[in-house]
C-alpha positions as CSV (number, residue, x, y, z in Angstrom):
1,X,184.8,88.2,29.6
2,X,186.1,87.1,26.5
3,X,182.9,85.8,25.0
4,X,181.3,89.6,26.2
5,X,183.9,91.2,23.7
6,X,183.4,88.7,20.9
7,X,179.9,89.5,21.0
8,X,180.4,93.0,21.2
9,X,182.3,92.8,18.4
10,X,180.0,91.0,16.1
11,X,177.1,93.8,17.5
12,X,179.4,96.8,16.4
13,X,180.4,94.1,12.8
14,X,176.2,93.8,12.4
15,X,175.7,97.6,13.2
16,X,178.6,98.8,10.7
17,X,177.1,96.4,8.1
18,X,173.9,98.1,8.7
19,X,175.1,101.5,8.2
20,X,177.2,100.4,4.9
21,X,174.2,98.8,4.1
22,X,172.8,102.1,4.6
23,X,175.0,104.1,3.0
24,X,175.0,101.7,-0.4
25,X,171.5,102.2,-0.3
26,X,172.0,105.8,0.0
27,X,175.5,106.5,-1.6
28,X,177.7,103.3,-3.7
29,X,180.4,102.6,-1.8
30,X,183.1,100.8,-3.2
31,X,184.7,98.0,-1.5
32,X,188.1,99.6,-0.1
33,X,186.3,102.1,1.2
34,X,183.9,99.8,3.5
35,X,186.9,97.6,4.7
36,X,188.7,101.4,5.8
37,X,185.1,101.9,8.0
38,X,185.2,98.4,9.4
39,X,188.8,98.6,10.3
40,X,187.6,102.2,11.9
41,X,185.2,100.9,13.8
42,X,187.2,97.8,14.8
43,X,189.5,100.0,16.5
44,X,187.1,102.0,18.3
45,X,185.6,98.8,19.9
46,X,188.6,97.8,20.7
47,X,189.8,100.6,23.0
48,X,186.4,100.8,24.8
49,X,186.8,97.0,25.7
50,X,190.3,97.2,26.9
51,X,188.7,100.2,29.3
52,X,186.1,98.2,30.7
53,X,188.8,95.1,31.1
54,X,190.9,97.8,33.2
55,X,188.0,99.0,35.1
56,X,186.4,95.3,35.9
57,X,189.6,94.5,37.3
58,X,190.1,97.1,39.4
59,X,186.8,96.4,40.8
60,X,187.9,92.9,41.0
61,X,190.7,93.9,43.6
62,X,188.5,95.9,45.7
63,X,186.3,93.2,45.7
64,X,189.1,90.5,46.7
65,X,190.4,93.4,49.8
66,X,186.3,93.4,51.2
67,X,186.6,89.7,51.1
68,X,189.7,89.7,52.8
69,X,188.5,92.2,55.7
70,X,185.3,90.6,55.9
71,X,187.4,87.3,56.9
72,X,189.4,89.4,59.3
73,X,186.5,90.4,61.1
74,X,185.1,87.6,61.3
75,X,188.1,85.3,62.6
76,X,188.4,88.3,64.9
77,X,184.7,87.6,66.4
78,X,185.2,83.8,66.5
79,X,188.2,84.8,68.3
80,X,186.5,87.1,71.0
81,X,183.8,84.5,71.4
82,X,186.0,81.9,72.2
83,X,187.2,84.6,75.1
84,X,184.1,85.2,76.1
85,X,182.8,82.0,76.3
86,X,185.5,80.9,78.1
87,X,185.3,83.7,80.8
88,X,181.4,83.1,81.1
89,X,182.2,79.1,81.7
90,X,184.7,80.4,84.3
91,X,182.4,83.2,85.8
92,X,179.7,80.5,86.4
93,X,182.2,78.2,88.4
94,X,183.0,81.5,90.3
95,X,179.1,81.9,90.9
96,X,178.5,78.5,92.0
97,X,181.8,78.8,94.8
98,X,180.4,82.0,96.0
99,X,176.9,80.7,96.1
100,X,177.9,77.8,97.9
101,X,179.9,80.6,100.0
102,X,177.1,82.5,100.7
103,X,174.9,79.7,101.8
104,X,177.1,78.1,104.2
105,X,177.7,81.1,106.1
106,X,174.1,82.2,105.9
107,X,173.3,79.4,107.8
108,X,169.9,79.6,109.9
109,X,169.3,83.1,108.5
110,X,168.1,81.8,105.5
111,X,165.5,80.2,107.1
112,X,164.9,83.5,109.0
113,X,164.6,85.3,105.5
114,X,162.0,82.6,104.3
115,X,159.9,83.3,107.3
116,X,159.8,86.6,107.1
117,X,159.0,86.6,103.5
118,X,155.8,84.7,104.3
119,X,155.1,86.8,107.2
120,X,155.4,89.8,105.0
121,X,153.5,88.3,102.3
122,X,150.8,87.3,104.8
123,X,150.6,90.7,106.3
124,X,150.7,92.2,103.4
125,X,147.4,90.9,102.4
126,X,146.1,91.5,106.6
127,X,146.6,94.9,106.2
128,X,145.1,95.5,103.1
129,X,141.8,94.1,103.9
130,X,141.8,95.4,107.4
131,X,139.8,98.6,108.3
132,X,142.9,99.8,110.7
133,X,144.0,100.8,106.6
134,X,141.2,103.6,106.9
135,X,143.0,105.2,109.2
136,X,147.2,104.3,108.9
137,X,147.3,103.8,105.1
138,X,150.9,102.4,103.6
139,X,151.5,99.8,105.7
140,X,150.9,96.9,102.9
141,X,153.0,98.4,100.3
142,X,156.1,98.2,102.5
143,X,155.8,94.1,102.9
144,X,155.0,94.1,99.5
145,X,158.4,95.6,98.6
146,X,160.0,93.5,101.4
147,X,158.4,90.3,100.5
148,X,159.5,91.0,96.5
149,X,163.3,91.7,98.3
150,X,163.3,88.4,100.2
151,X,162.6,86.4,96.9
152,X,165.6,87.5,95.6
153,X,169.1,85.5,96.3
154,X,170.8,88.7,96.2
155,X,169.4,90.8,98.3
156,X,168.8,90.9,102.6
157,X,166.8,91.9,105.5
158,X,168.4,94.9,107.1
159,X,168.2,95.2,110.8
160,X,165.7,98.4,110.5
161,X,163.4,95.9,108.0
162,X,163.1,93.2,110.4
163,X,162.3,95.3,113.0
164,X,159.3,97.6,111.3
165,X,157.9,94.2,110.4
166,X,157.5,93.5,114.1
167,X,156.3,97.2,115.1
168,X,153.9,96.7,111.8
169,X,151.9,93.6,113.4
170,X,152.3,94.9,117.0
171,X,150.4,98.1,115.8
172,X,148.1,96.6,114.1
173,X,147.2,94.0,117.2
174,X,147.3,97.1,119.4
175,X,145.0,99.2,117.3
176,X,142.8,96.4,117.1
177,X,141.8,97.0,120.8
178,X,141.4,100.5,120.7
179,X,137.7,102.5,119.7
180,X,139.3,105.3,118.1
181,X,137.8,108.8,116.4
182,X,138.9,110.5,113.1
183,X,137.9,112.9,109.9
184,X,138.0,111.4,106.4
185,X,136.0,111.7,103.8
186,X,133.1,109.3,103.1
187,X,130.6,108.4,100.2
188,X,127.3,109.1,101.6
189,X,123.9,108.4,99.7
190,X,124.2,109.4,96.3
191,X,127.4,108.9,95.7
192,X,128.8,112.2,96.7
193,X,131.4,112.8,99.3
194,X,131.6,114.1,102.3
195,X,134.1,114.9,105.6
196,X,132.7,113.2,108.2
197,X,134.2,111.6,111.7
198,X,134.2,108.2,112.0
199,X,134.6,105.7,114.8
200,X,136.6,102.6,114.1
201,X,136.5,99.8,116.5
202,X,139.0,98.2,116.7
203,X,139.8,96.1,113.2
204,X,136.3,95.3,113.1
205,X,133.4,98.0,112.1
206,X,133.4,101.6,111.1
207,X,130.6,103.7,111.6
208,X,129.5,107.6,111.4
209,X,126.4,109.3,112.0
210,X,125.0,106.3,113.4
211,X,125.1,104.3,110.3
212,X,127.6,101.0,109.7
213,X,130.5,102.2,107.3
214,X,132.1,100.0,104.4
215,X,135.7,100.1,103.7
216,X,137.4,99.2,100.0
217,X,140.7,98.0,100.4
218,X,140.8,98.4,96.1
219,X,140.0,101.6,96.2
220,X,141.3,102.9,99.3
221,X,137.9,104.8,100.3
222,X,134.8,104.5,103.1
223,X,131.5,104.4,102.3
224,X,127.9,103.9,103.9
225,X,126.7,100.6,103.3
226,X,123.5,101.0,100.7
227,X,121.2,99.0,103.2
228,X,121.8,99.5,106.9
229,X,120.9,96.9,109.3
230,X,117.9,96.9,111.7
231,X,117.0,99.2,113.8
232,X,118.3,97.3,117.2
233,X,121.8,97.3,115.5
234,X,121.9,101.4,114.4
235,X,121.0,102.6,117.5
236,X,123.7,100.5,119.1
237,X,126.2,102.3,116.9
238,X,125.0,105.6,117.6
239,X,124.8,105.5,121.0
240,X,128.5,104.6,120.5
241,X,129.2,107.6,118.1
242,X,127.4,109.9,120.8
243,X,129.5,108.2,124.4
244,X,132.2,109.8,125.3
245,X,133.3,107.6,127.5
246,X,132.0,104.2,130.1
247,X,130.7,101.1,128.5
248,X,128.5,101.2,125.7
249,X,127.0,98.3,123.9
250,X,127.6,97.5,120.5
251,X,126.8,95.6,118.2
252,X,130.1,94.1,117.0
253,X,131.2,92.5,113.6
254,X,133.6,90.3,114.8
255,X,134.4,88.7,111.3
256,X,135.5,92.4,110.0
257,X,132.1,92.8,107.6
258,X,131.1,89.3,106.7
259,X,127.8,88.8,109.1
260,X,127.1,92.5,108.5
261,X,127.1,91.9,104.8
262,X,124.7,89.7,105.4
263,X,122.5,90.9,108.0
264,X,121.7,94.1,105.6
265,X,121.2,91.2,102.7
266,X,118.3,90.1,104.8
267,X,115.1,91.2,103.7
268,X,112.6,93.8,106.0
269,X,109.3,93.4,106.9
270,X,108.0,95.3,103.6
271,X,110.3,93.1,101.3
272,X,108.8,90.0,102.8
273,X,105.3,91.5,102.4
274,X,105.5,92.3,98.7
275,X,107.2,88.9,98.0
276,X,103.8,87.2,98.7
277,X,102.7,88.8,95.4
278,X,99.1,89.8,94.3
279,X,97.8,86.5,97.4
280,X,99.9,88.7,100.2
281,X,98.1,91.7,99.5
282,X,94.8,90.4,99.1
283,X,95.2,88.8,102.7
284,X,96.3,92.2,103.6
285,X,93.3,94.1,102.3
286,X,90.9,91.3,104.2
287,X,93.0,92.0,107.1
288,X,92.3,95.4,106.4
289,X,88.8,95.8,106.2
290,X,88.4,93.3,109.5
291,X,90.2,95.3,111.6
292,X,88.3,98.4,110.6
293,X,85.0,96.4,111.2
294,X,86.6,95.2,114.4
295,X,87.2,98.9,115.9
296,X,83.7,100.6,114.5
297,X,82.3,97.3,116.5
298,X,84.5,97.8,119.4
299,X,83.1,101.6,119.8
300,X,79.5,101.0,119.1
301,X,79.4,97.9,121.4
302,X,81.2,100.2,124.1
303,X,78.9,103.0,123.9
304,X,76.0,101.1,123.5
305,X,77.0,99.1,126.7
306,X,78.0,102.2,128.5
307,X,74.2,103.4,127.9
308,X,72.8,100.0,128.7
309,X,74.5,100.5,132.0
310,X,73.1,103.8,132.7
311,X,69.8,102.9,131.8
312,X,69.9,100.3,134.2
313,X,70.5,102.7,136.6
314,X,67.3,104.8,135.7
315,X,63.8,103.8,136.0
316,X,62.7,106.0,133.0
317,X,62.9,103.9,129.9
318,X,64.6,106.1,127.4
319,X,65.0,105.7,123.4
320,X,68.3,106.1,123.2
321,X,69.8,102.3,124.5
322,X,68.4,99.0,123.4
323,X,67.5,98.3,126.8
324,X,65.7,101.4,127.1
325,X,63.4,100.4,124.0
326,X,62.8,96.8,125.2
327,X,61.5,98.4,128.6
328,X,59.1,100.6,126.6
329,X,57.4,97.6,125.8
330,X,55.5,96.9,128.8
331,X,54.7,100.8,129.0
332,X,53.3,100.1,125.5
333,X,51.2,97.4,126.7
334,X,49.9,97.9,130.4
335,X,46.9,95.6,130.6
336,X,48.1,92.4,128.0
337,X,48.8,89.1,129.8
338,X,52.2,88.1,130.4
339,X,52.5,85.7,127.8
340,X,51.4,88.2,125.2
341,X,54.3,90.5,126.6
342,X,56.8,87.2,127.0
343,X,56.2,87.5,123.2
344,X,56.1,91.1,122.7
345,X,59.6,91.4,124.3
346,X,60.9,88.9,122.2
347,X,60.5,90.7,119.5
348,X,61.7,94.0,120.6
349,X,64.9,92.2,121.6
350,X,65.0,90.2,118.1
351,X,64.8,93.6,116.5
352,X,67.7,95.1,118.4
353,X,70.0,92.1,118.6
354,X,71.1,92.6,114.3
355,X,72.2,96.4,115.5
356,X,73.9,94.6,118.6
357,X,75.7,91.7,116.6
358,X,76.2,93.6,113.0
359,X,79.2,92.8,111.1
360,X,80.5,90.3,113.5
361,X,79.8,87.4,111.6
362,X,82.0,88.9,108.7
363,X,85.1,89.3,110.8
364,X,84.9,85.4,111.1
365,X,84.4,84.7,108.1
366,X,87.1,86.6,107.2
367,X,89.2,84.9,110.1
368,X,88.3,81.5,108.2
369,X,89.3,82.8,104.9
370,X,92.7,84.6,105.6
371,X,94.3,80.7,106.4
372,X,92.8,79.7,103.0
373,X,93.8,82.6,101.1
374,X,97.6,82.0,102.8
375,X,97.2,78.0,101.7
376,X,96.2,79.8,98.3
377,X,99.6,81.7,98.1
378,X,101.4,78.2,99.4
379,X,100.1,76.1,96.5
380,X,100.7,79.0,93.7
381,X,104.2,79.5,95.3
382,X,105.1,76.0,95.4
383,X,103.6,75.9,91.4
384,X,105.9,78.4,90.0
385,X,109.0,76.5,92.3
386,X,108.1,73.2,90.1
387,X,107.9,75.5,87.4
388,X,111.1,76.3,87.6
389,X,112.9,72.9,88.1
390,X,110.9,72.1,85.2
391,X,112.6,74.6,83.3
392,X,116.3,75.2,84.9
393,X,116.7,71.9,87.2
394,X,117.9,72.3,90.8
395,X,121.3,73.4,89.8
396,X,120.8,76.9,91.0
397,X,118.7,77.4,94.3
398,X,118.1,81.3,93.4
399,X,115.3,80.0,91.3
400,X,113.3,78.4,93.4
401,X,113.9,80.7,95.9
402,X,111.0,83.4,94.6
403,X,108.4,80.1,94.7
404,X,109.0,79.3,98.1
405,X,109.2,82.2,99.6
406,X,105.9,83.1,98.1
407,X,104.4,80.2,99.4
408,X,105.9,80.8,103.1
409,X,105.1,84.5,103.0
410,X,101.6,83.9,102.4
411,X,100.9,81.1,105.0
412,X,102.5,83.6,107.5
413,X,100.3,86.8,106.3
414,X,97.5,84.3,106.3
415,X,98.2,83.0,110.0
416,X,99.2,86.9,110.9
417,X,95.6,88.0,109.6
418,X,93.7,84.9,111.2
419,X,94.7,84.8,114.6
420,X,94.2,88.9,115.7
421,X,90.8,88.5,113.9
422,X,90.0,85.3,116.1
423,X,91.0,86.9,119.2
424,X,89.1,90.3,118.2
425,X,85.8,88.3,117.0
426,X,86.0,86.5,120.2
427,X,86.1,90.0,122.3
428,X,83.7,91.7,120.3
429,X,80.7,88.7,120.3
430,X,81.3,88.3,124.2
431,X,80.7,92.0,124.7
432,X,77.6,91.5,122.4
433,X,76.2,88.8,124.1
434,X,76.5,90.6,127.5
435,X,74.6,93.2,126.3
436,X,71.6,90.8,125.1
437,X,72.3,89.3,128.1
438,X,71.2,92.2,130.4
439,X,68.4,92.7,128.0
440,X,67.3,89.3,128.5
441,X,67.6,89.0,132.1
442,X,65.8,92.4,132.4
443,X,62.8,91.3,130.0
444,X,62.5,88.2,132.2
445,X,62.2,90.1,135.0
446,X,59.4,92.6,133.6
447,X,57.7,89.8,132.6
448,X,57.9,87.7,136.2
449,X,56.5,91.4,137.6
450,X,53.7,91.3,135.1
451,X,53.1,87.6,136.0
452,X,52.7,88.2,139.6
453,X,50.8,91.5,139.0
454,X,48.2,88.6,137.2
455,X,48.2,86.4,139.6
């Protein structure tokens, strides 16, 4: 403090030696008159620093009360932690007696209250995967909330909570043996919804409209499963949907969706089809064309046989059969020996036998090529399986699945198209050779007439 007024002194000293500088610059000044200004100003400064002393001190004092409150405080919260710390030290013995307390005479029932926590817990999760849920929704978030309740120390089963835990299961193991009926709303096809009634047996399936139903524990709705099983398996459940009442056969999901799930996962016969790729269809277009061989042979071959029939009936050889033209023959030639007409028949029946036998010879060829053709597929199946272990390894069997089920798909078309066209080649070249048989046997017999006629 005292050096801040000595230098303020010499400042206001330098500052009135600048203005008498000043002023002797401006106006002589003698030298009593500059001692009267510095004694002037001298004074001046000296009553403004005795202020600022007063007013820094009374600063000072309120500055030396804060300090003092400040401590006051402050002993005052050291005091009322002590207190506190104290009473928390004692509260915790008091916890640990009554905890102690409250175990002892809780006895077996804490055993009870871990039981039926895990019951709850276990339920919990039942219920909320359990189609029963479709129709009596609410029952999980109750053991929810009791199962949360029995993890706390504090809190216990009531009477009432016990027993809706045990009329929670027993309805649920009741309604599990019931086929029951009821409106909701349900996703159909395109996502839209729709109020519907639905059938739900037992805790195991729902259906409605004779289709399998799906039920989303998540999202709390029903829904028609995208891809429906077979046809075997729908008509079961609509024949259900439609009874009301007797014994109907069903068929029954008894692991609450998983077999369905994949039942409907399995491919149909069109899936399996186009998975033998551009092979399959080729074998099916062979297939194709054999069987429409096979039934413009079949028809030919059974009119022509029922005219060959008639004409054997008929003694008037007629153009119309090939029979009938092979008879003409020994009209044609009346007086020729019956060599000459052994060889004359032979011809007419080598001119009729390609109309008799046509196209039969392709539908076993093509009987012989379908099994290739399928072998075909099998090799280029099994090709782009190495192809993909070549690539991906045999980590994941997705990838070789689309190899080998091209190679088995096309072995099956192949044997599918092979052994019909077998069976109808054999029918078809029997029928032929019957009717070149009764051809035969009826030139032989013209020509043992004319024979004896020569003799």
């Amino acid at each position: 403090m005292k050096l801040l007024t000595k230098m303020t002194k010499m400042a206001v000293l330098v500052t009135g030696l600048g203005f008498a500088c000043s002023s002797v610059a401006a106006e002589p000044m003698d030298l009593d008159s500059l001692l009267k200004t510095l004694e002037q100003g001298k004074s001046a400064q000296s009553a403004q620093n005795q202020q600022r002393e007063q007013e820094f001190k009374s600063r000072q004092n309120e500055q030396v009360q804060m300090l003092k409150d400040t401590q006051a405080k402050r002993n005052q919260m050291l005091a009322q932690s002590e207190r506190l710390e104290t009473q928390f030290e004692e509260n915790e013995v008091k916890l640990a007696n009554l905890t102690d307390t409250l175990s002892n005479r809780m006895g077996s029932l804490k055993e009870l209250f871990g039981v039926l926590q895990q019951v709850a817990g276990d339920s919990s999760n039942k219920f909320m995967t359990s189609v029963v849920s479709a129709q009596i929704q609410d029952r999980s978030k109750f053991m929810d909330e009791l199962a949360v309740k029995m993890g706390s120390t504090s809190n216990l089963a009531s009477i009432e909570d016990i027993e809706k835990v045990w009329y929670e299961l027993q309805r649920e193991m009741t309604e599990q043996g019931k086929v029951t009926r009821f409106n909701t709303d349900v996703i159909v096809e395109g996502g839209a919804k729709a109020q519907q009634e639905v059938v739900r047996v037992g805790a195991f399936n729902l259906i409605s409209n004779g289709k399998y139903l799906e039920y989303n524990a998540a999202t709390n709705t029903i829904s028609q499963l995208t891809r429906q099983p077979v046809a075997r398996f729908t008509a079961t459940a609509e024949e259900l949907q439609n009874a009301d009442s007797g014994v109907v056969q069903f068929a029954l999901d008894p692991t609450g969706g998983s077999i369905l799930g994949l039942l409907v996962q399995a491919p149909d016969t069109e899936e399996r089809v186009h998975q033998g790729g551009t092979v399959g269809y080729v074998i099916l277009g062979v297939g194709v064309i054999a069987l429409l061989i096979a039934i413009e042979r079949f028809l030919s071959l059974m009119l022509i046989g029922g005219k060959v029939r008639r004409q054997l009936k008929d003694t008037v050889a007629r153009d119309d059969n090939p029979l009938g033209r092979v008879m003409k023959v020994k009209d044609q030639y009346p007086d020729v020996a019956y060599d000459t007409l052994e060889l004359k028949l032979s011809e007419a029946i080598l001119r009729e036998m390609p109309k008799i036998t046509r196209n039969l010879t392709l539908i076993k060829i093509i009987s012989v090529v379908a099994p290739l053709l399928g072998l075909l597929g099998t090799v280029t199946g099994m090709i782009n399986t190495f192809q993909a272990i070549t690539l991906f390894g045999t980590g994941d069997p997705k990838l070789m699945a689309g190899g080998i089920s091209q190679a088995l798909v096309t072995t099956v078309l192949g044997l599918v198209v092979a052994i019909p066209t077998v069976f109808l080649y054999t029918l078809l070249n029997t029928r032929a050779k019957n009717i070149l048989l009764i051809i035969q046997e009826q030139s032989a017999g013209i020509i043992a007439e004319r024979s004896e006629k020569g003799a």
